[in-house]
N, CA, C and O of each residue as an XYZ file, in Angstrom:
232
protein
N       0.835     -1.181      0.000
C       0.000      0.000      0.000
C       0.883      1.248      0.000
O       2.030      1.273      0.445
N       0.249      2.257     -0.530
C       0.922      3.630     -0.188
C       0.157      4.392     -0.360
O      -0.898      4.229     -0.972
N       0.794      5.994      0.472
C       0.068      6.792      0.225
C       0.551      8.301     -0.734
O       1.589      8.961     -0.776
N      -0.571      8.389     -1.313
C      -0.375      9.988     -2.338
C      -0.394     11.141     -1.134
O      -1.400     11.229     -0.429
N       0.547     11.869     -0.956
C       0.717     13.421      0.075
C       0.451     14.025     -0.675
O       1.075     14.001     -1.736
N      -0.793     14.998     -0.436
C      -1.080     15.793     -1.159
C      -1.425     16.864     -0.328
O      -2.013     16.484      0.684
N      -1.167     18.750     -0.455
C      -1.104     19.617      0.271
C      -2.900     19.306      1.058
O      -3.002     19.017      2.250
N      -3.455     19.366      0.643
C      -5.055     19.364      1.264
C      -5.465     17.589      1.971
O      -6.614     17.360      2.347
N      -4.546     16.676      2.041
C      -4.904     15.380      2.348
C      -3.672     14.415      1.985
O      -2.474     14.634      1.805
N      -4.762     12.818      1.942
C      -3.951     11.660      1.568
C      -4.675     11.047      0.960
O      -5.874     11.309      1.056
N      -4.314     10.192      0.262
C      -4.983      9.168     -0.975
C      -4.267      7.935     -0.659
O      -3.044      7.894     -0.795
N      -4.773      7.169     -0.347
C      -4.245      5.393     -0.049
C      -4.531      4.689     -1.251
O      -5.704      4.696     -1.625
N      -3.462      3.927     -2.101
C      -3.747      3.001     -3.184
C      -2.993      1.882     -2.757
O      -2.594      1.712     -1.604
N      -2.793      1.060     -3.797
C      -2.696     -0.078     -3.568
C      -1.771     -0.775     -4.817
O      -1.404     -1.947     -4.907
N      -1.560      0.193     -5.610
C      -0.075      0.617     -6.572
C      -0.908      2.261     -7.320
O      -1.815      3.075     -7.146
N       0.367      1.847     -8.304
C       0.080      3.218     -8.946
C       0.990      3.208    -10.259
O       1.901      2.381    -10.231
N       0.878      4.040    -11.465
C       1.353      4.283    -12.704
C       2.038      5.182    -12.939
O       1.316      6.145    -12.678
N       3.058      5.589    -13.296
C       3.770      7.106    -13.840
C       2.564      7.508    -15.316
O       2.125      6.637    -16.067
N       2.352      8.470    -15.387
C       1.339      9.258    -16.775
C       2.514     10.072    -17.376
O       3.671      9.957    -16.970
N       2.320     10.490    -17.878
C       2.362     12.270    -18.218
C       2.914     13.073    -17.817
O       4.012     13.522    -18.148
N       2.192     13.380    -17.006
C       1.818     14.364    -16.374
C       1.325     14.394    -14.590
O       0.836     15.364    -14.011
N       1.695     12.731    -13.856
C       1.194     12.843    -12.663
C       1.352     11.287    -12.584
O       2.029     10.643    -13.385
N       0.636     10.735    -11.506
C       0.244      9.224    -10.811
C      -1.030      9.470    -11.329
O      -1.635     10.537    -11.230
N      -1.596      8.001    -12.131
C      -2.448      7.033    -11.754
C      -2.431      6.487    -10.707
O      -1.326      6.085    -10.342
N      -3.690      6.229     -9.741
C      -3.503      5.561     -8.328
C      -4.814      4.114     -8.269
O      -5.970      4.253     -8.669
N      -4.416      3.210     -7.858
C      -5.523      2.004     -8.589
C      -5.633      1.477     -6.771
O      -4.764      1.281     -5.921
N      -6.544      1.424     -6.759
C      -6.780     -0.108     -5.256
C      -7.112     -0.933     -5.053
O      -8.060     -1.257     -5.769
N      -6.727     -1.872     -4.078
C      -6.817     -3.296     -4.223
C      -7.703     -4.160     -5.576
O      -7.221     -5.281     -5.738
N      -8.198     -4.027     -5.985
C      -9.463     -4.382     -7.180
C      -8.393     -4.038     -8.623
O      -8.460     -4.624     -9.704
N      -7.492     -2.994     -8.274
C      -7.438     -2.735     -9.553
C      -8.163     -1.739    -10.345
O      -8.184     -1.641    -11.572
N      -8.770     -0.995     -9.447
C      -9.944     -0.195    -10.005
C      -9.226      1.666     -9.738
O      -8.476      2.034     -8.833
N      -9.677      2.314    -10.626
C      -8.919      3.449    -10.924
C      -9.598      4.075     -9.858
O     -10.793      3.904     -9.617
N      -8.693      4.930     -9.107
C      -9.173      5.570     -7.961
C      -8.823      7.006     -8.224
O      -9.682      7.818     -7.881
N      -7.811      7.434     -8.726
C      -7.150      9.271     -8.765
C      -5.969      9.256     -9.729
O      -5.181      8.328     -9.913
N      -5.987     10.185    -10.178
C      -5.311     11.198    -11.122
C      -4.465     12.036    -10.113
O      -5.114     12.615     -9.243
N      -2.917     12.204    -10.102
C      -2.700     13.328     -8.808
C      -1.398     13.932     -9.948
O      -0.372     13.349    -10.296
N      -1.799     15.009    -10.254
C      -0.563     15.790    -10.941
C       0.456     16.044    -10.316
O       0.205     16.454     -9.182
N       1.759     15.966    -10.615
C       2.731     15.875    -10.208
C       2.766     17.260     -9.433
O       3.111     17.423     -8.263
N       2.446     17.976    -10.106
C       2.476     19.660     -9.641
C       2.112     19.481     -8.139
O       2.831     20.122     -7.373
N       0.951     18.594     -7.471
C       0.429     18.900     -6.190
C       0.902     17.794     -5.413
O       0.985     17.732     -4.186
N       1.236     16.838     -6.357
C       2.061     15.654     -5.301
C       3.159     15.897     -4.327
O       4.151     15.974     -5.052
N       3.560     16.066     -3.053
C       4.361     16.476     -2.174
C       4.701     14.885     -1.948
O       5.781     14.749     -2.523
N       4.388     13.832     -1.492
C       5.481     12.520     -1.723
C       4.250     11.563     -1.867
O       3.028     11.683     -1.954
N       5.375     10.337     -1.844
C       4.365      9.355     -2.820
C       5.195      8.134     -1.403
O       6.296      7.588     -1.471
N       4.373      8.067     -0.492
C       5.038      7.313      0.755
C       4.515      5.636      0.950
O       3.330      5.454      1.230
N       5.433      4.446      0.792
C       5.024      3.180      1.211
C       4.601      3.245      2.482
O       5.229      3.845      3.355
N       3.421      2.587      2.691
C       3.042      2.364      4.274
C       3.719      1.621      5.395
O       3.370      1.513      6.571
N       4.942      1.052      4.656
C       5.787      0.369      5.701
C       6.278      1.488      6.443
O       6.457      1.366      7.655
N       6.516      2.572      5.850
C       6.755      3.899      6.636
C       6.003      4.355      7.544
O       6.326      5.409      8.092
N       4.937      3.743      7.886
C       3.864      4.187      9.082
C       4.023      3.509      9.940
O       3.173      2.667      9.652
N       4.663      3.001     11.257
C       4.544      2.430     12.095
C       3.737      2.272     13.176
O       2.705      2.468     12.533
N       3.311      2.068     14.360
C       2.572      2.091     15.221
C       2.717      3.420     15.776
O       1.641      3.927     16.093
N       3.736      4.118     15.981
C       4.387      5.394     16.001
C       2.912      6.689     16.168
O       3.473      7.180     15.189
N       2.230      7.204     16.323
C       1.806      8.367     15.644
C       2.611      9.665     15.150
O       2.343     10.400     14.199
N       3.579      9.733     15.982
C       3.865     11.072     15.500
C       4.352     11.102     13.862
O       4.578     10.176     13.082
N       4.401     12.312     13.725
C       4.620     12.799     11.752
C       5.749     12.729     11.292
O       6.825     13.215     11.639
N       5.320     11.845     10.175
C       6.803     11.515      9.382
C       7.293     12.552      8.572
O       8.385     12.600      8.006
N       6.204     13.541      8.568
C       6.406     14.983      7.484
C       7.107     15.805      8.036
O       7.373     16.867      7.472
């Protein structure tokens, strides 16, 4: 899993595509979930990076 950082939120997929112009983001199914232009993407983080931890990895 990972997640899309994006200035206003997060987007959880389950892979994802290089475009163009940004990520394709697909989840578990395989089913197209978001479009995230590179322009607003701030990181593109594996969830192994989340630990039990709360505090911010940002």
């Amino acid at each position: 899993m990972f997640r899309a950082i994006l200035p206003e939120g997060q987007i959880a997929c389950q892979r994802y595509e290089h475009a163009e112009n940004g990520l394709e983001l697909y989840d578990e199914d395989d089913e197209f979930v978001a479009f995230v232009p590179y322009a607003t993407l701030n990181a593109l983080v594996s969830e192994k990076a989340y630990t039990g931890d709360e505090r911010s990895i940002m």
